[in-house]
N, C-alpha and C positions, 0 to 999 in steps of 0.2 A: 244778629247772627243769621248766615243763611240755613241753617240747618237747625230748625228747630225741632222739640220730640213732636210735635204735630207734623210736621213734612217727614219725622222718620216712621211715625205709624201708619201716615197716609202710604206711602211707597209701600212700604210691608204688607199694608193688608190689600195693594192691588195688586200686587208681583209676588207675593208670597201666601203662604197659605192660610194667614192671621193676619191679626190685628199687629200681635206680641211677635210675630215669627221670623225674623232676624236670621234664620238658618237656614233658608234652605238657599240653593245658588243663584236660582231668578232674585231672591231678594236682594243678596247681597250685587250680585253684576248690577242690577236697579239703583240700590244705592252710592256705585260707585260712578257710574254714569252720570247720578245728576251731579256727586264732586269733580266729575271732568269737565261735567259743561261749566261748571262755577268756575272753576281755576280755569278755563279757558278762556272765559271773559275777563278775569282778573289781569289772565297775563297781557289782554290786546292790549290793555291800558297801560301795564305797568310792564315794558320789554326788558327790563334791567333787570327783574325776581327771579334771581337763580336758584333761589331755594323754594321757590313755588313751582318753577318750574320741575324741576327735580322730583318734586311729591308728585306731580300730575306724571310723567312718566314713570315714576311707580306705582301708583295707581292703574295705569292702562297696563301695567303687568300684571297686575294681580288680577284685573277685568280679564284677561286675557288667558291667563292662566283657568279660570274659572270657566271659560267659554270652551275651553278646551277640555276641561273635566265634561261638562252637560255632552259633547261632543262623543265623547267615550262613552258616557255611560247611558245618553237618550237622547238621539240624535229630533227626535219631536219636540223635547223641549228648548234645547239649542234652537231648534229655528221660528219657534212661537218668542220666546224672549228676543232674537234678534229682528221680529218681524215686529213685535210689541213695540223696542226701543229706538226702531230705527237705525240700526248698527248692521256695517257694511262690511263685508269681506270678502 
């Protein structure tokens, strides 16, 4: 599996503020990034997944949604997470 609890601790305690810390919105935007870049490689290979595709564009909502909240509420950690991640806008 690409997503193991070792690759979800590791993300969490560099993007978030623990090890355990799953809440706060650098962690989660973090963790949903490295599921886009996953299903992005999935999809090069596989053009026909319309239901992976489908998740990966809900996912970049929910990314997006998220980046929009940081945006509202502390425009410094919005642009540390998007300078972190490499996410363009």
């Amino acid at each position: 599996m690409y997503l193991t609890k070792e690759i979800k601790e590791e993300i969490f305690a560099k993007h978030g503020k623990g090890k355990n810390d799953s809440g706060t919105a650098e962690a989660q935007i973090a963790l949903f990034t490295h599921r886009i870049n996953h299903l992005t490689e999935h999809l090069k290979n596989n053009r026909k997944d319309y239901n992976t595709e489908r998740s990966l564009v809900k996912l970049v909502g929910k990314r997006r949604a998220l980046l929009d909240y940081l945006t509202k509420k502390d425009i410094l950690r919005y642009r540390a997470i998007v300078k972190e991640l490499g996410l363009r806008k």
